[in-house]
TIVO-2410 file (N, C-alpha, C; in nm, 3 decimals):
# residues 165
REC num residu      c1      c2      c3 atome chaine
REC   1      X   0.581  -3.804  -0.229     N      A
REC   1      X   0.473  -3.740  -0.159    CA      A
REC   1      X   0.500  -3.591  -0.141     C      A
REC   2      X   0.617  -3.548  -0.092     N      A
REC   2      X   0.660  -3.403  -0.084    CA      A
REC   2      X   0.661  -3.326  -0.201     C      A
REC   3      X   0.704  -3.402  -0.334     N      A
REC   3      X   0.738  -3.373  -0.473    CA      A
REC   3      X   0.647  -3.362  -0.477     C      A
REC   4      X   0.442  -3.389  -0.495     N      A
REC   4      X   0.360  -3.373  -0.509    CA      A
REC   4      X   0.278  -3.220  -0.432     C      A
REC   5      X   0.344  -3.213  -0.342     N      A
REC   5      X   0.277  -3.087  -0.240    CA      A
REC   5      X   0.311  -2.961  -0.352     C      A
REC   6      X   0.514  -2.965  -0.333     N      A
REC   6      X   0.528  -2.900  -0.372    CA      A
REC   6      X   0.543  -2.861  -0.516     C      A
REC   7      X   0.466  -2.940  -0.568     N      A
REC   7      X   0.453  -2.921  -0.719    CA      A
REC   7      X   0.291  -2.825  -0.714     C      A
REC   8      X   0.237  -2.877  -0.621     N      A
REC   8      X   0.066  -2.852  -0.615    CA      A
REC   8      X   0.117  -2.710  -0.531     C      A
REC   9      X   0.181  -2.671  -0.443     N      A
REC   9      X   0.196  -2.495  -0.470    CA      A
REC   9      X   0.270  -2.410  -0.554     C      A
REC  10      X   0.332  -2.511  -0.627     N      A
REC  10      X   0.387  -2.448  -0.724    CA      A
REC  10      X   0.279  -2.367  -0.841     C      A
REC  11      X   0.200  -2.462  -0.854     N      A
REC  11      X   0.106  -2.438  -0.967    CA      A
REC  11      X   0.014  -2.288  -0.885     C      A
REC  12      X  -0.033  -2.346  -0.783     N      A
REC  12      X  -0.095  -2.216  -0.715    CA      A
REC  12      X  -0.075  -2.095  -0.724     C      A
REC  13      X   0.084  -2.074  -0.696     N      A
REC  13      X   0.156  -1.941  -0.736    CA      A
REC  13      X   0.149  -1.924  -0.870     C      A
REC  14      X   0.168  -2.002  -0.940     N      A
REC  14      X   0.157  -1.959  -1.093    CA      A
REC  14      X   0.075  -1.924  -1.163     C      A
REC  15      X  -0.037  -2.001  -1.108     N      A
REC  15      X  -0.186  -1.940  -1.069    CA      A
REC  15      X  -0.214  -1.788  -1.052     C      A
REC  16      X  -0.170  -1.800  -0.903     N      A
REC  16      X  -0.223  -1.683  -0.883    CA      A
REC  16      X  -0.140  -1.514  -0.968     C      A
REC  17      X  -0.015  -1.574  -1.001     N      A
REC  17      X   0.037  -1.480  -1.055    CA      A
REC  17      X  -0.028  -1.465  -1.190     C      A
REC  18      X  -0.048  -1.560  -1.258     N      A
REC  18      X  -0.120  -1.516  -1.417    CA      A
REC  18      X  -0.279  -1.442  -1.357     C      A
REC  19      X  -0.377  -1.460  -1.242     N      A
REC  19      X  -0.469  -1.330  -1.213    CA      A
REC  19      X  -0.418  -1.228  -1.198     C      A
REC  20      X  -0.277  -1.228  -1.122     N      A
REC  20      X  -0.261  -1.071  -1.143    CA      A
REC  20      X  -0.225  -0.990  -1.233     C      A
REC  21      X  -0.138  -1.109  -1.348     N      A
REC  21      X  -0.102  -1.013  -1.465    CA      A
REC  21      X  -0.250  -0.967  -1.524     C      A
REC  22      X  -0.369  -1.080  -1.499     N      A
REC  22      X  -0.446  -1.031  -1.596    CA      A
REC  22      X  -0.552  -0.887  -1.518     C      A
REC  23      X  -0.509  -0.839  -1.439     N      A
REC  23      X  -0.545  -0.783  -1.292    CA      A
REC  23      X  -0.498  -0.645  -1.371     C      A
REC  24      X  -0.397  -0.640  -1.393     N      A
REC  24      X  -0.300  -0.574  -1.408    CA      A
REC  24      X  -0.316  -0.519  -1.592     C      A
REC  25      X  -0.321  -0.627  -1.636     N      A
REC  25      X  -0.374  -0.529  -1.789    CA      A
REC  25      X  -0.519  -0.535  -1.814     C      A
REC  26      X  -0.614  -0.561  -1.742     N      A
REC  26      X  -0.768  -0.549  -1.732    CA      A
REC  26      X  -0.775  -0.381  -1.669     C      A
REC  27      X  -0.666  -0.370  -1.591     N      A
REC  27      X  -0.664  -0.228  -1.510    CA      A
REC  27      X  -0.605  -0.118  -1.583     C      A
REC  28      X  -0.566  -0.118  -1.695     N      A
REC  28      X  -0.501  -0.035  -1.776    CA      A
REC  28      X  -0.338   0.022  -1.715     C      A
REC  29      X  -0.283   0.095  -1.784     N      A
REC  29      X  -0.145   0.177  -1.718    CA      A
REC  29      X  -0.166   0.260  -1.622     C      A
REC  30      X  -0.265   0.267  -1.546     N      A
REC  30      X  -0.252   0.364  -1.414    CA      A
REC  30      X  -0.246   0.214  -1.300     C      A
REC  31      X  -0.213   0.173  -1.351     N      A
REC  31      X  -0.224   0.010  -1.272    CA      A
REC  31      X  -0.072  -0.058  -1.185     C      A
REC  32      X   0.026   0.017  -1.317     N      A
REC  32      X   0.186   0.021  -1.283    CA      A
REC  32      X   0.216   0.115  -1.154     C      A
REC  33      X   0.193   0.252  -1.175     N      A
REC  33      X   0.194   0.334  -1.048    CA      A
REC  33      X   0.136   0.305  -0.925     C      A
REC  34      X  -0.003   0.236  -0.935     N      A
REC  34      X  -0.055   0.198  -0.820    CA      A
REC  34      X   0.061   0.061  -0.733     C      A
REC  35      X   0.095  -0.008  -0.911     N      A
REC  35      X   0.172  -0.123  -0.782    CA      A
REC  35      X   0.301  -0.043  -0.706     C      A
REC  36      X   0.362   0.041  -0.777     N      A
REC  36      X   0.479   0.069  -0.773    CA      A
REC  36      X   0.456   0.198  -0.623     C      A
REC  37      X   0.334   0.242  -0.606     N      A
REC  37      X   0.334   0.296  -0.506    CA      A
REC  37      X   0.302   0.264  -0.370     C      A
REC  38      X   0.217   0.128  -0.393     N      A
REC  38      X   0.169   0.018  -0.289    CA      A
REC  38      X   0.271  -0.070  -0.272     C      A
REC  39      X   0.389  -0.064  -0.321     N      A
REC  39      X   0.477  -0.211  -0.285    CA      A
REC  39      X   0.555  -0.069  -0.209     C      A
REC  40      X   0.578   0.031  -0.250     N      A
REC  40      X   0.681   0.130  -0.140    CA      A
REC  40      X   0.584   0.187  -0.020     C      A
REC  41      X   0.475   0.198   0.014     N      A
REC  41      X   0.396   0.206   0.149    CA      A
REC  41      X   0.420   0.082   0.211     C      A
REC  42      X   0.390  -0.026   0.165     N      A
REC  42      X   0.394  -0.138   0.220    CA      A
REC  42      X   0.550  -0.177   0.314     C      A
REC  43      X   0.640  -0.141   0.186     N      A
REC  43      X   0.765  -0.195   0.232    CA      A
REC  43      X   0.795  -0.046   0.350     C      A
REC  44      X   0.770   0.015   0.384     N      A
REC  44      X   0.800   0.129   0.467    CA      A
REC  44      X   0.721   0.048   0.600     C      A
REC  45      X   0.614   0.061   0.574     N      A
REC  45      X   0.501  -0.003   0.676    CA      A
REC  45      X   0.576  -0.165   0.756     C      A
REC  46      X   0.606  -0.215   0.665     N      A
REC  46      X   0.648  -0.282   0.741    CA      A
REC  46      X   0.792  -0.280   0.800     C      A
REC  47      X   0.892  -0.223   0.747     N      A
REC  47      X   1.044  -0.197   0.780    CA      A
REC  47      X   0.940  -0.119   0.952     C      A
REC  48      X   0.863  -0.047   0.979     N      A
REC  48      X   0.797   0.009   1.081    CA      A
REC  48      X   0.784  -0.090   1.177     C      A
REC  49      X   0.662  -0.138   1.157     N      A
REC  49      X   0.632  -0.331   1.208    CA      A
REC  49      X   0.762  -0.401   1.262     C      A
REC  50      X   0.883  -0.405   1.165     N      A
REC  50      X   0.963  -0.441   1.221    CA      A
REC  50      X   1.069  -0.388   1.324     C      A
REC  51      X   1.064  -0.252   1.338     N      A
REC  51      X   1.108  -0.183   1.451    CA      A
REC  51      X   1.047  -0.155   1.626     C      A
REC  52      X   0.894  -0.169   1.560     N      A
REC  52      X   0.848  -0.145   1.685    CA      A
REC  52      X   0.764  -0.318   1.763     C      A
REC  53      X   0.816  -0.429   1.716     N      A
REC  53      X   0.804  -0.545   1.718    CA      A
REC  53      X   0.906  -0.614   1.724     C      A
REC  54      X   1.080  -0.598   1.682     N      A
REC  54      X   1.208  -0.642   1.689    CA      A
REC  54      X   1.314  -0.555   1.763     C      A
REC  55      X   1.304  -0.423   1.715     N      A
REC  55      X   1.413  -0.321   1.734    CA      A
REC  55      X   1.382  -0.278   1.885     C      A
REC  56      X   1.268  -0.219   1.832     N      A
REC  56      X   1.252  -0.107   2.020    CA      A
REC  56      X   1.250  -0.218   2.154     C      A
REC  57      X   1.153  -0.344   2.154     N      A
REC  57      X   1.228  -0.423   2.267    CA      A
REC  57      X   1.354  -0.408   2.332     C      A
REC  58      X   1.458  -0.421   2.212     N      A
REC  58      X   1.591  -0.436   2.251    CA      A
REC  58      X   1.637  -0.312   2.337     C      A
REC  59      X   1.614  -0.188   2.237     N      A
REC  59      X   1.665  -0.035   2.298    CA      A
REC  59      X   1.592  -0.012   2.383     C      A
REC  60      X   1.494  -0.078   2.409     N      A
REC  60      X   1.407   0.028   2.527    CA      A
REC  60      X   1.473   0.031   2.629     C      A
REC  61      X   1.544   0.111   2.661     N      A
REC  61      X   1.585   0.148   2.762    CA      A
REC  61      X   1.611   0.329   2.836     C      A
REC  62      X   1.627   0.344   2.930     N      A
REC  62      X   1.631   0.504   2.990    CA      A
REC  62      X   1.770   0.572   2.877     C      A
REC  63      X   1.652   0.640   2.773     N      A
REC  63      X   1.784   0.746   2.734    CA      A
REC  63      X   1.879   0.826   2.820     C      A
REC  64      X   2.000   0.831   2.818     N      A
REC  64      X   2.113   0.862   2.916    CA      A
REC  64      X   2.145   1.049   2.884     C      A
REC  65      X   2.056   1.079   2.747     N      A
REC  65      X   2.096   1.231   2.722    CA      A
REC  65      X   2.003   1.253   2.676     C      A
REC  66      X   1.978   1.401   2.647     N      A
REC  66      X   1.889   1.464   2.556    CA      A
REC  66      X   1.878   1.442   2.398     C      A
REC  67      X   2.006   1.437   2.379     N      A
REC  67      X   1.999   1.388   2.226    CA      A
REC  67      X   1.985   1.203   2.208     C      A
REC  68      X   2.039   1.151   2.313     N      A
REC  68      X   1.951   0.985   2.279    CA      A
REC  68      X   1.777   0.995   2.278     C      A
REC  69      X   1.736   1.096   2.393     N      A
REC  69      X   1.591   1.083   2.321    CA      A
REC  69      X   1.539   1.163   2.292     C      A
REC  70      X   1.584   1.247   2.206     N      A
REC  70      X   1.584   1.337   2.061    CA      A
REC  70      X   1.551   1.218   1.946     C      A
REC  71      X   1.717   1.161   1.977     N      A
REC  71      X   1.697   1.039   1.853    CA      A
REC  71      X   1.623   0.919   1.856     C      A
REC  72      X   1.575   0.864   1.954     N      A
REC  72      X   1.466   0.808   1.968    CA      A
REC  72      X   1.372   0.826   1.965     C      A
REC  73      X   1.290   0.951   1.979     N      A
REC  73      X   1.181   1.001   1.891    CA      A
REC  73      X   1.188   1.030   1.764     C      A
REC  74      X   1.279   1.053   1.707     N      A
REC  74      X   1.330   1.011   1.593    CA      A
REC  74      X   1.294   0.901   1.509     C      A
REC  75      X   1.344   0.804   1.572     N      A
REC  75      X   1.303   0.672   1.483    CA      A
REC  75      X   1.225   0.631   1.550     C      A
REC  76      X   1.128   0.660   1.662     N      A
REC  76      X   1.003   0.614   1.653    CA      A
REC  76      X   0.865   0.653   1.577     C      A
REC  77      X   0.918   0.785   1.521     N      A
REC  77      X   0.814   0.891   1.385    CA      A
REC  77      X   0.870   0.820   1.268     C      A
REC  78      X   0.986   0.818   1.234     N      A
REC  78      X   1.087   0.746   1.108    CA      A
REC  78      X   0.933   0.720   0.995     C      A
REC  79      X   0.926   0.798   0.906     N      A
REC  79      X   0.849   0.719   0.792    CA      A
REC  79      X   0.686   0.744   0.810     C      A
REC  80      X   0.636   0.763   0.935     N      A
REC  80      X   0.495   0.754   0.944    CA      A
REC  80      X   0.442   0.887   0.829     C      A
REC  81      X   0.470   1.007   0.836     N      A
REC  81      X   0.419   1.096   0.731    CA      A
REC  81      X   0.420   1.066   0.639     C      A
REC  82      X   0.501   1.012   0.588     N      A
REC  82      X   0.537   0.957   0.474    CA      A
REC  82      X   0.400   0.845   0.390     C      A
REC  83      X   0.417   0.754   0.487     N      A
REC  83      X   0.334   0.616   0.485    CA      A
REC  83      X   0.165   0.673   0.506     C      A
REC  84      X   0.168   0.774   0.579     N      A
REC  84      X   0.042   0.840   0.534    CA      A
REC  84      X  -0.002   0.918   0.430     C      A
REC  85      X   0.166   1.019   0.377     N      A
REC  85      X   0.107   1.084   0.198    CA      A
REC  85      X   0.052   0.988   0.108     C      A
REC  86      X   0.149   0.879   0.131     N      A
REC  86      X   0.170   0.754   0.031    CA      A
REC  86      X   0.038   0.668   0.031     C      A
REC  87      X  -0.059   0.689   0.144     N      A
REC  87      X  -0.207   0.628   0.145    CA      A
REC  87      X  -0.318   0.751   0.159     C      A
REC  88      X  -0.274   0.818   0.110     N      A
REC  88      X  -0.364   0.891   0.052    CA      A
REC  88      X  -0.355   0.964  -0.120     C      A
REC  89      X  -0.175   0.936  -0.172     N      A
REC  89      X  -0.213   0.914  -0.281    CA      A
REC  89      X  -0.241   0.828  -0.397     C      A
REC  90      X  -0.280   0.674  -0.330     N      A
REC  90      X  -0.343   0.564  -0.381    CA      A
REC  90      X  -0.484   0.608  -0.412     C      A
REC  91      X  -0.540   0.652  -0.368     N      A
REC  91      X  -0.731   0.665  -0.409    CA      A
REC  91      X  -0.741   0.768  -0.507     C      A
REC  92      X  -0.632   0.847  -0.513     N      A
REC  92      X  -0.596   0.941  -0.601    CA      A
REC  92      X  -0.548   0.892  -0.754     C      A
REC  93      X  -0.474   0.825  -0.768     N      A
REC  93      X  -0.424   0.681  -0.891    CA      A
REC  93      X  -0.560   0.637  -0.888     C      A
REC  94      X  -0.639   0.581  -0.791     N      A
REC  94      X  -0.755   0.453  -0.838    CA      A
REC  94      X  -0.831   0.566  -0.943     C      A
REC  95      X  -0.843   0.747  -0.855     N      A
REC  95      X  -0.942   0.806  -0.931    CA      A
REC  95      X  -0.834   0.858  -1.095     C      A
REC  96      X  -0.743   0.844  -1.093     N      A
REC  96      X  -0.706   0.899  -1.187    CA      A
REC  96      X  -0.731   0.784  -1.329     C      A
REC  97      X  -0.730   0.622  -1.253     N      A
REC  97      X  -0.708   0.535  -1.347    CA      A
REC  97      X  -0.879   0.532  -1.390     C      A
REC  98      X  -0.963   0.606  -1.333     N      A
REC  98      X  -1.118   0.604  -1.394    CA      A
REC  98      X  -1.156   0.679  -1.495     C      A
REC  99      X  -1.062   0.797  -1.445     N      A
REC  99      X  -1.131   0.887  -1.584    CA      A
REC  99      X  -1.030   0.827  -1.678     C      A
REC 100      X  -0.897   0.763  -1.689     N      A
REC 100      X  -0.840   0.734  -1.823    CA      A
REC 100      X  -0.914   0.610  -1.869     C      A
REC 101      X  -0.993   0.551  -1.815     N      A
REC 101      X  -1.073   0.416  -1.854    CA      A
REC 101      X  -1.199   0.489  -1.937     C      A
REC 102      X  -1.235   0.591  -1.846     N      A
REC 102      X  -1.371   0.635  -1.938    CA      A
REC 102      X  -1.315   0.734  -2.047     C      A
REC 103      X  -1.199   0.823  -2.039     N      A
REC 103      X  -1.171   0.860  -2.155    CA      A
REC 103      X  -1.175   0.801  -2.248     C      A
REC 104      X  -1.093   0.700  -2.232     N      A
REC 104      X  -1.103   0.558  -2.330    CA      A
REC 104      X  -1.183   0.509  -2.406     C      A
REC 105      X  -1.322   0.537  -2.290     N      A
REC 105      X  -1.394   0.424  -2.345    CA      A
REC 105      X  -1.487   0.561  -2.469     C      A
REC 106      X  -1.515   0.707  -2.413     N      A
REC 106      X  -1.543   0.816  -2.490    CA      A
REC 106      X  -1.454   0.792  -2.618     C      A
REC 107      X  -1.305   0.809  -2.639     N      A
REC 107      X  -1.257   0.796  -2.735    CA      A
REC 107      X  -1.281   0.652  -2.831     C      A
REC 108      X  -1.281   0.555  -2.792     N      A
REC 108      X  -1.295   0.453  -2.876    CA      A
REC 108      X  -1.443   0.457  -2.934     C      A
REC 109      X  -1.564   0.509  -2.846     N      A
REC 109      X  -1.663   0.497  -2.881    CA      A
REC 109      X  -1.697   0.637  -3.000     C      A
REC 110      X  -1.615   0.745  -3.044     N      A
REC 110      X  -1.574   0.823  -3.133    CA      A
REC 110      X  -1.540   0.766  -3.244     C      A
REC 111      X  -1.425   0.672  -3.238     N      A
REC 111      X  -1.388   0.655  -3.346    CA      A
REC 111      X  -1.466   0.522  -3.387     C      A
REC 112      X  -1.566   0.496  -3.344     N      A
REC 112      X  -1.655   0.339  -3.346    CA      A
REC 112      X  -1.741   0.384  -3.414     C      A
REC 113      X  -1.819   0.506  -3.389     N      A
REC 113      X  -1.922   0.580  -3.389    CA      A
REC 113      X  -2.024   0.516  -3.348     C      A
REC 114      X  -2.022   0.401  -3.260     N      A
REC 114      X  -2.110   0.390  -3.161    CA      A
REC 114      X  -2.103   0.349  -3.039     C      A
REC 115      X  -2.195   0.331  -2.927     N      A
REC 115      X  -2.167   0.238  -2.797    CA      A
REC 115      X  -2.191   0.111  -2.791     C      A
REC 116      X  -2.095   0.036  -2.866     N      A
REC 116      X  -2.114  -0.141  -2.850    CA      A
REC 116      X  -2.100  -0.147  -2.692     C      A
REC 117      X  -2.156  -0.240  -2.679     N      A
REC 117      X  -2.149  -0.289  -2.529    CA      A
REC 117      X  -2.001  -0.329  -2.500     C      A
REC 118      X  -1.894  -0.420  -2.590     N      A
REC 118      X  -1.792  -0.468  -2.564    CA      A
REC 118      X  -1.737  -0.323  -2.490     C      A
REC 119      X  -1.727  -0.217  -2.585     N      A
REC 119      X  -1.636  -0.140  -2.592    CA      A
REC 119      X  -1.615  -0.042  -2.450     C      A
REC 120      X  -1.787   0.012  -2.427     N      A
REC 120      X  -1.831   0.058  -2.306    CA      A
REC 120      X  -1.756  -0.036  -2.175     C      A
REC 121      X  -1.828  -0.157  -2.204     N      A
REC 121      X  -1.741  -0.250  -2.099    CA      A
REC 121      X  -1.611  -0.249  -2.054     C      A
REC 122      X  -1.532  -0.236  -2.162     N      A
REC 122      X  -1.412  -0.271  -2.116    CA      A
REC 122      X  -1.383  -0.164  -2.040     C      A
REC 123      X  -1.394  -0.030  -2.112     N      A
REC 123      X  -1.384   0.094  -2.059    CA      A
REC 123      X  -1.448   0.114  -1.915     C      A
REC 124      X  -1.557   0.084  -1.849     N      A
REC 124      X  -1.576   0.089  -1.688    CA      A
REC 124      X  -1.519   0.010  -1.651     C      A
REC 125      X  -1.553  -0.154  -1.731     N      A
REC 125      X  -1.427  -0.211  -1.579    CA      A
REC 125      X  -1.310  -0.189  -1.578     C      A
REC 126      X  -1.224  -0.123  -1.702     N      A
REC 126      X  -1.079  -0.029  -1.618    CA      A
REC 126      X  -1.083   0.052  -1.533     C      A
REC 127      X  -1.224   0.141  -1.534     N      A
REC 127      X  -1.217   0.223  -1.430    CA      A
REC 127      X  -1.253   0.186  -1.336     C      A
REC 128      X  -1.301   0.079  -1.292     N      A
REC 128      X  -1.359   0.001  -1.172    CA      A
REC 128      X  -1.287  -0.036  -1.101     C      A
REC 129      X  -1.157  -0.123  -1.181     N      A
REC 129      X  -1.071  -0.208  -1.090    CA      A
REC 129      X  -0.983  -0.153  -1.100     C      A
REC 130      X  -0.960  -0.008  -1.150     N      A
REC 130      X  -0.793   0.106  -1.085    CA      A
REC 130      X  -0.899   0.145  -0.950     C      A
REC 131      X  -1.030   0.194  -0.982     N      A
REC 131      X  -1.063   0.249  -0.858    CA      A
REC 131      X  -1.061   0.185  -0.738     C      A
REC 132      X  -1.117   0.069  -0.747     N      A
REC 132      X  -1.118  -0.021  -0.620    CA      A
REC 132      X  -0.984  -0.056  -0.552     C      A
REC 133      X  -0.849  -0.038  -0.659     N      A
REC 133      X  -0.741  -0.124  -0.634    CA      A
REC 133      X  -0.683   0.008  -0.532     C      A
REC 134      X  -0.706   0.075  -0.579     N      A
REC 134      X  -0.640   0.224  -0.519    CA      A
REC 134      X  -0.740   0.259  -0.402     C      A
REC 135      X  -0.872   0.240  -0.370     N      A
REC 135      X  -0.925   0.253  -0.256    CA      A
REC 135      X  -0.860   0.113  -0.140     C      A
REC 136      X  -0.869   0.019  -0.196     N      A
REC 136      X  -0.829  -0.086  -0.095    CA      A
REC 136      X  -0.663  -0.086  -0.020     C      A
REC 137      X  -0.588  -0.043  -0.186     N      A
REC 137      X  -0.457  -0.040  -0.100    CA      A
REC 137      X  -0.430   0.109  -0.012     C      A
REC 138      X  -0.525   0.207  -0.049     N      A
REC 138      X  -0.477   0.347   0.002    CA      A
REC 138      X  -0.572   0.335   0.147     C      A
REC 139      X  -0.677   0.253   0.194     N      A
REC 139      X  -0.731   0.228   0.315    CA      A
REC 139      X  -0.698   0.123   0.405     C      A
REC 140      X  -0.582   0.018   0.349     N      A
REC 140      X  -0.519  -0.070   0.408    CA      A
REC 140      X  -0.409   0.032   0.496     C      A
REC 141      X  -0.343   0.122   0.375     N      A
REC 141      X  -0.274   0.237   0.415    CA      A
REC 141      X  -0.239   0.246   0.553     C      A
REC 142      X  -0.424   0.354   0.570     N      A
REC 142      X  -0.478   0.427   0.650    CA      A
REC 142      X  -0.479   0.340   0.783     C      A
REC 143      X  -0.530   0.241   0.731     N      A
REC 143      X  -0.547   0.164   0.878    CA      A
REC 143      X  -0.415   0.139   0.940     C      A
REC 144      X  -0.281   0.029   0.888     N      A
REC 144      X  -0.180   0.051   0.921    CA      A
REC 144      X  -0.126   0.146   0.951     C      A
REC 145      X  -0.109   0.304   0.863     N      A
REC 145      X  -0.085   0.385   0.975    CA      A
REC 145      X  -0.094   0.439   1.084     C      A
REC 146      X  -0.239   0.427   1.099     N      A
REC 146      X  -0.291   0.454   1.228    CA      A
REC 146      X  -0.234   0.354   1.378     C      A
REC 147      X  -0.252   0.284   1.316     N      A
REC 147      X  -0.159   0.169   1.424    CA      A
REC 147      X  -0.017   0.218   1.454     C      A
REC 148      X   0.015   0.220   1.368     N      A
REC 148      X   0.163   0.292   1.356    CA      A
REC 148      X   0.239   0.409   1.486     C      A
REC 149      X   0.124   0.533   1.432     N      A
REC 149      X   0.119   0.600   1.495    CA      A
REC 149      X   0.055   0.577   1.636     C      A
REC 150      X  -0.009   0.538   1.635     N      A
REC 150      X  -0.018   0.492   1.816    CA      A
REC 150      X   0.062   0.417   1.879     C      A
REC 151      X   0.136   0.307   1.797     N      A
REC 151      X   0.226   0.234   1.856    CA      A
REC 151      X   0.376   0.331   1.917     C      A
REC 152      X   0.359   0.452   1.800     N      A
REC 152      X   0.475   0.546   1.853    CA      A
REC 152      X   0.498   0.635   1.929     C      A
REC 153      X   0.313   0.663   1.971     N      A
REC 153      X   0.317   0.784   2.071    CA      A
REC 153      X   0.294   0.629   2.219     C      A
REC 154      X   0.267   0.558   2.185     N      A
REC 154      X   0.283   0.453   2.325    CA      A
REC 154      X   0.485   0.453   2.334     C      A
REC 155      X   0.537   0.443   2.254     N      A
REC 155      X   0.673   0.445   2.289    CA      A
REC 155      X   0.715   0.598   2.333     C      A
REC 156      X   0.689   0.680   2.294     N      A
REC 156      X   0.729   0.842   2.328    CA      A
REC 156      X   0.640   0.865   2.445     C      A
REC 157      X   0.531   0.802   2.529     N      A
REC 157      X   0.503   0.804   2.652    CA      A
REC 157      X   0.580   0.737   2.745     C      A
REC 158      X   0.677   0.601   2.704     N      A
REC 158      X   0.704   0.487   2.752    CA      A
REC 158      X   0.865   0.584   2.796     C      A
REC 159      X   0.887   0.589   2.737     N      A
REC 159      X   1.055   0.696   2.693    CA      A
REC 159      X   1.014   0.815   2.783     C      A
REC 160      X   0.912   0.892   2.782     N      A
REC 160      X   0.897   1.024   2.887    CA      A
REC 160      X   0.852   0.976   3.018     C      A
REC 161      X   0.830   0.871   3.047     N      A
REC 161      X   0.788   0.792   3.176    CA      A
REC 161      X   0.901   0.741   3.230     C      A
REC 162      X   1.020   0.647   3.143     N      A
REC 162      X   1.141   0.631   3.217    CA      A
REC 162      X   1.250   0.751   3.241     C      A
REC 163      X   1.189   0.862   3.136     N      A
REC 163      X   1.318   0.985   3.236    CA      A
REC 163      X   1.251   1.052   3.295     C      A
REC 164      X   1.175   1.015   3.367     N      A
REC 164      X   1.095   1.076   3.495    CA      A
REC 164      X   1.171   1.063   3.673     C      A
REC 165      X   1.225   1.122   3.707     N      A
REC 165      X   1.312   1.052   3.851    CA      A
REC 165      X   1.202   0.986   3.915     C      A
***
């Protein structure tokens, strides 16, 4: 009975991983950078998540010097600029992976010497689904950072409230 479950998510994942390969070369080569720049926002974003949800509980406590909360404002900023260049240059990839889709689809339709429908086709929906992929992950971004950043100026109020006599 268990052997059956986990055979039946097995397949799921395998599943779902063959949509993304085909995700992934339907999207042309501006498709690599987008993952490769969305798996490092992400993994920042959350190493974040996990500080101000695991870590700061623990430390919160009355910095004892100027430089403990020096350095605790410190790593309560840790990464946020960052995690915000990094979601704003996702929509930038989605737009870059449009015009290489419609270049594409200009060049092939050159050397075709005409506009078959296949050819046109393929050529927007590369530019469709770099664009969309790069708006969704560069506004997932946005939103997580924003959280981010409020969660850190609530700790840098929390920190200037306990060294208050």
């Amino acid at each position: 009975m268990a052997a059956a479950g986990f055979s039946s998510a097995v397949d799921t994942v395998l599943a779902a991983a063959r949509r993304v390969e085909e995700l992934m070369d339907a999207g042309g080569p501006v498709m690599w950078p987008l993952l490769g720049v969305s798996l490092l926002s992400w993994g920042l974003i959350l190493d974040r998540y996990w500080y101000f949800l695991r870590v700061l509980p623990r430390v919160r406590r009355r910095p004892r010097s100027e430089v403990e909360a020096v350095e605790l404002r410190i790593a309560l900023w840790r990464h946020l600029r960052l995690i915000r260049t990094l979601s704003g240059i996702l929509p930038m990839l989605g737009l870059l992976g449009t015009v290489t889709g419609i270049v594409e689809t200009f060049d092939l339709i050159r050397v075709f010497g005409s506009a078959e429908t296949r050819i046109v086709a393929r050529g927007v929906s590369q530019a469709l689904i770099t664009t969309l992929t790069g708006l969704v992950m560069g506004l997932s971004g946005v939103g997580a950072g924003y959280d981010l950043s409020r969660r850190a100026e609530a700790g840098e109020r929390a920190m200037i409230g306990s060294r208050s006599p």
